[in-house]
C-alpha positions, 0 to 999 in steps of 0.5 A: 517523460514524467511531464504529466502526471495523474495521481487516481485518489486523494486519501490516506496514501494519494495525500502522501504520495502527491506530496512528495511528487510536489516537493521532489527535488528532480522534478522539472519544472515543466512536470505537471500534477493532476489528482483525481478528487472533488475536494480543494487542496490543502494548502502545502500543495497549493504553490505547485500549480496542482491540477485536479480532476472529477472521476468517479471510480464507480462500476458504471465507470467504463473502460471508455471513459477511462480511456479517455481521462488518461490520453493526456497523462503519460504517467498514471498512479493508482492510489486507490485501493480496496474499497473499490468494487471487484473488477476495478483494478483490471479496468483501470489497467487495461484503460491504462493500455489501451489509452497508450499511458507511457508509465504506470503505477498501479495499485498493488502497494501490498503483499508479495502476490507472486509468491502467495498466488492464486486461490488464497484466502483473499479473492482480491489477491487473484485479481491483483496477479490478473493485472500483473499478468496483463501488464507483463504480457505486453510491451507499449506501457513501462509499468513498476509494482511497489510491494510495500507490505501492510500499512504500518498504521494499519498493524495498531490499529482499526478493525485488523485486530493485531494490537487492542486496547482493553479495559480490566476491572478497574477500567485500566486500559491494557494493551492486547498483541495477538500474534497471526499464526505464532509469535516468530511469523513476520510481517513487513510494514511501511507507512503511507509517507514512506510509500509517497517517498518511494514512489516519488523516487521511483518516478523523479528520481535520477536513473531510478525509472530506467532501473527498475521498469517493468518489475515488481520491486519491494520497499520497506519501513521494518520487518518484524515479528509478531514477538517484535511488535509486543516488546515495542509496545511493552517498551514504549508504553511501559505496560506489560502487553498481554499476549495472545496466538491466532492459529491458522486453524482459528483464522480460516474457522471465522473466514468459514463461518463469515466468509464476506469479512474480508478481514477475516480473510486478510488475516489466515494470509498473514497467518500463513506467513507466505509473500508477507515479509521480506528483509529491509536490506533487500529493498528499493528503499534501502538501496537508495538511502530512503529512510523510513517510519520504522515500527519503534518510531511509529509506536513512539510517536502514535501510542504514548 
């Protein structure tokens, strides 16, 4: 059933997830990958025959022309994610549909959008439960939603703001941990490597397809609190972090005051601590032995 594979995107997660599909032990012979970039390979994927192809994901991309990119696949895989325009994930979905894709994956490698619903701080997420609406309201394409939490990565690092280095007076470089809501909230993280093993699990895996079609599953690298994420780094690092709270009420004063920073936004959802955090021993991944970064072993590895 997996034979013809499409992977849409080649960055900081289609990179991983691709590997993994590649170098999975199940997979047949006869399976086929295809990417969707313009850039060459690198060359650990060179040896598996890997295919690529040219589609941009732009608003005038229609649903016809997707449609029509994806008759060949019977397995499609959307690793591409925020930075396209609003409206992009429901084409992608209903293209998916309508060109008769046997199995689908779509990009929802993020939060518990059941539970947080509809009208949160982030207006993405409201188009994220439109897809799942669609998908569930029909029987021709087996789909299965992976729930992954944030990035791990994404948690030290960039412009989210959690972890920050500083410099004091004497140009010292400190760390910062600012806890989203209070210290005991949690958050689930998973690394894009993890994310690749599991949905290439999920795919090639022996059984794993049947067992899980048509749900919205969850994996997980580590749950932790915001209190938990501070002692790793004092520990790794040596240095006492200073400490700070974001209250849900500071969060939504900067989304009121710059309501287009979607990060902004990103945060009063985490703050409120709804549909962010789920324990690891309640997860796909951990139900099947998949071993993944956990937070200690990020830190250790990216901040000394």
């Amino acid at each position: 059933m997996s034979s013809n594979i499409l992977v849409l995107g080649f960055g900081s997660l289609g990179l991983p997830v691709l590997t993994h599909l590649a170098n999975h032990p199940s997979r047949p012979a006869s399976t086929t990958l295809t990417v969707t970039t313009s850039r060459p390979l690198p060359s650990h994927l060179t040896q598996f025959g890997i295919k690529t192809l040219s589609l941009p994901l732009t608003p005038s991309t229609t649903t016809a022309d997707l449609v029509d990119a994806f008759r060949s696949y019977n397995t499609v895989i959307s690793c591409n994610g925020m930075s396209l325009a609003p409206g992009t994930q429901l084409k992608l979905a209903e293209a998916v549909l309508q060109a008769g894709v046997k199995r689908y994956i779509p990009w929802q490698f993020g939060l518990d959008y059941d539970e947080i619903g509809r009208g949160s701080a982030m207006t993405l997420f409201d188009e994220q439960l439109d897809v799942r609406d669609l998908l569930r309201g029909q029987t021709g394409t087996e789909w299965v939603i992976v729930s992954t939490g944030v990035f791990v990565g994404f948690l030290f690092q960039g412009p989210w703001n959690v972890v920050l280095r500083e410099e004091d007076e004497a140009q010292k470089a400190k760390y910062v941990v600012r806890a989203l809501g209070s210290w005991e909230n949690k958050v689930t993280v998973t690394n894009e490597d993890g994310i690749g093993k599991c949905v290439a699990a999920v795919v090639l895996g022996k059984g794993s397809w049947e067992e899980v079609k048509n749900q919205a599953i969850k994996i997980a690298g580590d749950c932790v609190s915001y209190e938990q994420v501070a002692d790793v780094i004092d520990n790794v690092t040596g240095e006492n972090v200073k400490r700070e709270i974001l209250s849900v009420d500071f969060l939504k004063m900067e989304v009121h005051q710059d309501k287009n920073d979607i990060l902004k936004r990103y945060r009063v959802v985490f703050a409120e601590g709804k549909g962010v955090a789920w324990p690891v021993e309640e997860t796909f991944s951990y139900r099947k032995g998949l071993k993944l970064t956990n937070v200690k072993e990020w830190a250790a590895k990216n901040m000394k």
